[in-house]
C-alpha positions as CSV (number, residue, x, y, z in Angstrom):
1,X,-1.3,-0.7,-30.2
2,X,-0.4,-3.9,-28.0
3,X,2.9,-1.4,-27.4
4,X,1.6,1.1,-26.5
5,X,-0.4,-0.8,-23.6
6,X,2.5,-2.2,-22.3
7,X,4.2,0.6,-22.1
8,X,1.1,2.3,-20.6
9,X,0.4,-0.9,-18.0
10,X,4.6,-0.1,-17.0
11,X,3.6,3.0,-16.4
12,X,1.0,2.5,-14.0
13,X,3.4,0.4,-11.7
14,X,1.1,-2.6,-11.8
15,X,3.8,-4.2,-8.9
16,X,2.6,-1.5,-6.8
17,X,-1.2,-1.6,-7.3
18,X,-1.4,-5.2,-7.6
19,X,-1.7,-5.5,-3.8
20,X,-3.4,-2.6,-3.1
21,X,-6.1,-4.2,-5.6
22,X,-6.1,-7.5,-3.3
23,X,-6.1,-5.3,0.0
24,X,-9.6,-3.8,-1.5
25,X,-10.9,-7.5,-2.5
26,X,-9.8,-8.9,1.0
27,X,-11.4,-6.0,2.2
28,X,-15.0,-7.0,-0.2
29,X,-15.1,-10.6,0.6
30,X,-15.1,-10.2,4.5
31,X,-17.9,-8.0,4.5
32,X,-19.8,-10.5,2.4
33,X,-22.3,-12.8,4.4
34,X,-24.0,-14.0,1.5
35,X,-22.2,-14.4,-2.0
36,X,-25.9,-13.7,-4.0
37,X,-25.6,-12.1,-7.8
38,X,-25.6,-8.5,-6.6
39,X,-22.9,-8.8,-4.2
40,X,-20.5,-11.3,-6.6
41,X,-21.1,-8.0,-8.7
42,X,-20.3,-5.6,-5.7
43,X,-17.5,-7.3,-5.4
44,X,-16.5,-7.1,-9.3
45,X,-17.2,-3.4,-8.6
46,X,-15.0,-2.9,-5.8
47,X,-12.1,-4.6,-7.5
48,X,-12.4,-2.4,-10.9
49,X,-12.9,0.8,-8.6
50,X,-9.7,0.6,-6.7
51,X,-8.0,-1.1,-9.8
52,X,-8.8,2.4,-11.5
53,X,-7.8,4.6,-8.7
54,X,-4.4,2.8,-8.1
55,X,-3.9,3.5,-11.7
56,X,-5.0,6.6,-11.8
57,X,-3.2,7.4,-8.8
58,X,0.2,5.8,-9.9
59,X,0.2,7.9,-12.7
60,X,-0.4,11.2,-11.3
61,X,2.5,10.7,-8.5
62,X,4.8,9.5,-11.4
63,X,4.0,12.9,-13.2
64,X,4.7,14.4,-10.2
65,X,8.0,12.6,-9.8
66,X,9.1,13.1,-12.9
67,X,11.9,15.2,-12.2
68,X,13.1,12.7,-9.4
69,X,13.0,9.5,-11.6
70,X,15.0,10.8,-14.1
71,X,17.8,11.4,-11.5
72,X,17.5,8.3,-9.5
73,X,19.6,5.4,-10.8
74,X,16.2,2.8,-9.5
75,X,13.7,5.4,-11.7
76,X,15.2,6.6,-14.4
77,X,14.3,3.8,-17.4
78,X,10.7,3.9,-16.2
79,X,8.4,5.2,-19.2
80,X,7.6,9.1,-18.4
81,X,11.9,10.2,-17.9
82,X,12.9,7.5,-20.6
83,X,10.6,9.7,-23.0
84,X,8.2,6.7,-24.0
85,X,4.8,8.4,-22.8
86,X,4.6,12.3,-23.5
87,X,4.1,14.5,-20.2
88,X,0.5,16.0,-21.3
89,X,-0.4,12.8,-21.7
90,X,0.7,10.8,-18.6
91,X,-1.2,13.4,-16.6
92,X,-4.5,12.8,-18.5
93,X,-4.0,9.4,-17.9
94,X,-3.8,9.6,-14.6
95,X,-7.1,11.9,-14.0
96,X,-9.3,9.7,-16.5
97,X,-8.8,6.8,-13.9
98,X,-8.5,8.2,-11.0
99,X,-12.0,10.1,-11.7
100,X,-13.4,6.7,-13.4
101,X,-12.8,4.6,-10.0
102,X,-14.3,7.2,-8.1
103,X,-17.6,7.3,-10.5
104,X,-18.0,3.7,-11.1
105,X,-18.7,3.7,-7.1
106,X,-21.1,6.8,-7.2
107,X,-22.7,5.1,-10.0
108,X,-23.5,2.0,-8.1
109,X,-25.0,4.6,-4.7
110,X,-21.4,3.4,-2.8
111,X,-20.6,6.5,-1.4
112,X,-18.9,5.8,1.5
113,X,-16.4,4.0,-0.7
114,X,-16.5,6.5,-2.9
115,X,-15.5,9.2,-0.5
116,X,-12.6,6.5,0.7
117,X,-11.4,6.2,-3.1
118,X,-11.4,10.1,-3.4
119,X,-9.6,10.9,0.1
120,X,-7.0,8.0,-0.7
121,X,-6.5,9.5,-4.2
122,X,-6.4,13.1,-2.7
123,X,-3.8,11.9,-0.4
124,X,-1.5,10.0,-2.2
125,X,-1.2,12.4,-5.1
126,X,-1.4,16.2,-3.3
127,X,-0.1,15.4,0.5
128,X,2.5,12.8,0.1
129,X,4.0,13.0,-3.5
130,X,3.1,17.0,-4.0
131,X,3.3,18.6,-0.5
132,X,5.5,16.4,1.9
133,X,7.6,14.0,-0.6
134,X,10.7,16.4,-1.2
135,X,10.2,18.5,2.1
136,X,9.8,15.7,5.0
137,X,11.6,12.2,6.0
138,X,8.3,11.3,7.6
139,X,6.1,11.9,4.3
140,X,5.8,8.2,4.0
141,X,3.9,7.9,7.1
142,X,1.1,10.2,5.7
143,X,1.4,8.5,2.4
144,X,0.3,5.4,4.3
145,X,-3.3,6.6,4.8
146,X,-3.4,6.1,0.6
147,X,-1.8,2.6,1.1
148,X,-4.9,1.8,3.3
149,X,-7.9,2.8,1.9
150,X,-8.7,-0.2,-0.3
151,X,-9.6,-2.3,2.2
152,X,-11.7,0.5,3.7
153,X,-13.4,1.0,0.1
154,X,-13.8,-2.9,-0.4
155,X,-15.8,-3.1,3.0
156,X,-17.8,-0.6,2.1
157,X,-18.6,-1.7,-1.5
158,X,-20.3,-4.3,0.0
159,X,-21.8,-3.0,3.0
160,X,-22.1,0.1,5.1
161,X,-22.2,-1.8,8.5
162,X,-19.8,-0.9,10.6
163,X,-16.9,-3.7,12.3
164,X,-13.5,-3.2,13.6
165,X,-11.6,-5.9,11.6
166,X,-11.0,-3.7,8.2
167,X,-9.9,-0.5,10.4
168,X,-7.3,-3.1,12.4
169,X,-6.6,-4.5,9.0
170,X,-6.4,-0.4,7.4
171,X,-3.7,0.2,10.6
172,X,-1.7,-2.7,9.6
173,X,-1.3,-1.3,5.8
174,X,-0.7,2.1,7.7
175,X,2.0,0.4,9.8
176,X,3.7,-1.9,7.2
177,X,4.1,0.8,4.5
178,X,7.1,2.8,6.6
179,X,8.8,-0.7,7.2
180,X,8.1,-1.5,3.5
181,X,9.7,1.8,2.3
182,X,12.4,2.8,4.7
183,X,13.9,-0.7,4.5
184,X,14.4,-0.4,0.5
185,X,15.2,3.2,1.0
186,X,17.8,2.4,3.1
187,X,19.6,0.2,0.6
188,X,19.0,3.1,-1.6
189,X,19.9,5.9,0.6
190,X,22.5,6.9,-1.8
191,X,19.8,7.1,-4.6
192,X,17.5,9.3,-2.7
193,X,20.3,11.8,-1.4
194,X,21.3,12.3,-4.8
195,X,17.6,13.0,-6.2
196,X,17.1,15.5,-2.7
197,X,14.6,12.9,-1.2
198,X,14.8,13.6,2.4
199,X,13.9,9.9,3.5
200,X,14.3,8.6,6.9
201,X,17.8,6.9,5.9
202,X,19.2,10.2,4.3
203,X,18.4,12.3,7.5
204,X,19.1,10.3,10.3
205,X,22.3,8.1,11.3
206,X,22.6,4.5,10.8
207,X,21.9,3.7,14.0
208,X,18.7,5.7,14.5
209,X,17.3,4.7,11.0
210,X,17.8,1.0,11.9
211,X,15.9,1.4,15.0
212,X,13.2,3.6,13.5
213,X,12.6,0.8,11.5
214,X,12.7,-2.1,13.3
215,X,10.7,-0.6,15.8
216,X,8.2,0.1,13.0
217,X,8.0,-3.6,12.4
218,X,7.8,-4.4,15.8
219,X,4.5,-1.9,15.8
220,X,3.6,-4.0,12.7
221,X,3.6,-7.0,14.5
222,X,1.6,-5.8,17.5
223,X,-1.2,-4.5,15.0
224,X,-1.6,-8.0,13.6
225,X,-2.3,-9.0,16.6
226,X,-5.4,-6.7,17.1
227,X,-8.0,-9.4,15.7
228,X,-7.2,-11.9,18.6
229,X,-7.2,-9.1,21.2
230,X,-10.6,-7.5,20.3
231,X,-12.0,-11.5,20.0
232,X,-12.2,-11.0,16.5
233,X,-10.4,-14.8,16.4
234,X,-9.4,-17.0,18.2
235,X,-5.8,-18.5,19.4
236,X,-5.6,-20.3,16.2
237,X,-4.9,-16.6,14.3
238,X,-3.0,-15.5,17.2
239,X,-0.5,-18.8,17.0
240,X,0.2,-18.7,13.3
241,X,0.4,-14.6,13.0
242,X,3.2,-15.3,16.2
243,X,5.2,-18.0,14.1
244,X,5.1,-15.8,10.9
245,X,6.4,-12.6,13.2
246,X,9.4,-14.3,14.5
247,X,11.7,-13.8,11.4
248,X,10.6,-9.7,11.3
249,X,11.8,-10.1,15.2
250,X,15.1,-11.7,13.7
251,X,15.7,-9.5,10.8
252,X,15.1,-6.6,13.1
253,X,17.9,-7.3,15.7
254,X,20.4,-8.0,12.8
255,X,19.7,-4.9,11.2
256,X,20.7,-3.2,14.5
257,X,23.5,-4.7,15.0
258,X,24.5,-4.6,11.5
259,X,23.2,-1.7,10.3
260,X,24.1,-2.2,6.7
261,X,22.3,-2.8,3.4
262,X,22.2,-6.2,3.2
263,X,20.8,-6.5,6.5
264,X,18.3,-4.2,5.2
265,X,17.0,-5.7,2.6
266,X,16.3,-8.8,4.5
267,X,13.8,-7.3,6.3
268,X,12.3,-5.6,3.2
269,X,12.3,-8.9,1.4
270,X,10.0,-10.6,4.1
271,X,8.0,-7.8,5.2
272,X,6.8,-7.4,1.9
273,X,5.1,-10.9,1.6
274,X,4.1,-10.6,5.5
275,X,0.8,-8.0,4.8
276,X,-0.5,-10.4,2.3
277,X,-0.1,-13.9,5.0
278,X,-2.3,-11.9,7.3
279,X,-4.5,-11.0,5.3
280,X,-5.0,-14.3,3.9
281,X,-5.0,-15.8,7.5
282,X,-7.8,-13.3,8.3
283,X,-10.3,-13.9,5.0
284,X,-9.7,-18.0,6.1
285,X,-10.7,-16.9,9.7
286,X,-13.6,-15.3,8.5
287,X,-14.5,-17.8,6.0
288,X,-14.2,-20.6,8.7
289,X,-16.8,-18.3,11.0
290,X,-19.0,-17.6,8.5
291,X,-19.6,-21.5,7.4
């Protein structure tokens, strides 16, 4: 049994959902003014939902990819091409929690959320794995809607007021998910020609891809910034989102002018921690404002 989890909890890609689960707390605990029993348990509810629907999610895009991943050299020991978890049963999987997160929020009368869970699910698994995945270089960018929605569905667990800080906060997840892919894609270009994946680096030149990119992150950068422009916070956020932007600045010039790789990666490997600093920075901000 305790096997058959773990090769279950591998299959959901729990690296992948882990932060879209903190996107939808961050998301919970900033629309929380006052942390009474029913909203601790909002909260609890918001977590579980989008838990369930990245899960749920996950496993219908791997069934989806099933072909891919067993060609890719990255993919190919994952459960569902390595034969550990039976096709029929992947796919039920994957429609018991994704319809599971998407009740537990009717359940509790949070349909706003609810229709945020459904859209996100809707769009991650039919528009970007189903429709666009195999067909367009720039499928990632409508995938990135998906990546969003948990801080969207977090909010509105809690509340249905309406604020601009989770839809700045739902752009950056929108802007970072492009720089987050293409970057690793790019080490792997090789990978996805061979599977037919029409990514960003398998179309385009080194050259273009590299400034694609970096002018994604650049983009990235600017969005992070929203909060201090709108007055959200104040020059304290603006100062310490401008220090941690400076290596994405760095990264991005020597991927230009290296266009390699290695380079590459570099920028993958801090991008990937930077949508969780700002986030964190923001919640603090709030936190600070709110006691």
């Amino acid at each position: 049994m305790y096997n058959k989890f773990k090769v279950y909890l591998e299959y959901s890609k729990p690296k992948v959902w882990w932060l879209l689960v903190f996107i939808g707390f961050v998301g919970a605990l900033l629309a929380t003014k006052i942390f009474s029993i029913y909203n601790i348990i909002l909260i609890f509810v918001a977590v579980i939902s989008v838990t369930f629907g990245s899960i749920g999610a996950e496993g219908l895009t791997n069934y989806i990819d099933y072909n891919m991943d067993s060609i890719m050299e990255r993919t190919k020991n994952r459960p569902l091409p390595k034969g550990l978890i039976k096709k029929k049963n992947a796919l039920a999987f994957g429609y018991f929690f994704a319809a599971l997160s998407i009740i537990l929020l009717i359940i509790f009368a949070k349909y706003i959320a609810a229709f945020f869970m459904a859209l996100g699910i809707f769009d991650n698994v039919f528009i970007y794995s189903y429709l666009l995945k195999k067909v367009s270089p720039y499928s990632i960018i409508f995938g990135g809607f998906s990546g969003a929605f948990p801080v969207l569905i977090g909010w509105y667990t809690l509340t249905s007021t309406f604020s601009w800080l989770p839809w700045i906060l739902f752009l950056l997840v929108m802007f970072w998910i492009p720089v987050h892919v293409w970057s690793l894609a790019y080490k792997y270009k090789a990978d996805y020609e061979k599977a037919g994946v029409p990514m960003l680096p398998v179309i385009y030149s080194d050259k273009t891809t590299s400034i694609a990119i970096s002018f994604s992150s650049l983009l990235l950068i600017f969005i992070s910034l929203f909060p201090y422009f709108l007055g959200i916070f104040d020059y304290i956020y603006l100062i310490i989102v401008l220090i941690l932007s400076i290596p994405i600045i760095v990264f991005s010039y020597i991927f230009i002018k290296n266009q390699d790789g290695a380079s590459s990666f570099k920028l993958f490997a801090y991008t990937a921690p930077y949508l969780t600093f700002v986030y964190i920075i923001a919640l603090i901000m709030n936190l600070i404002k709110l006691f």
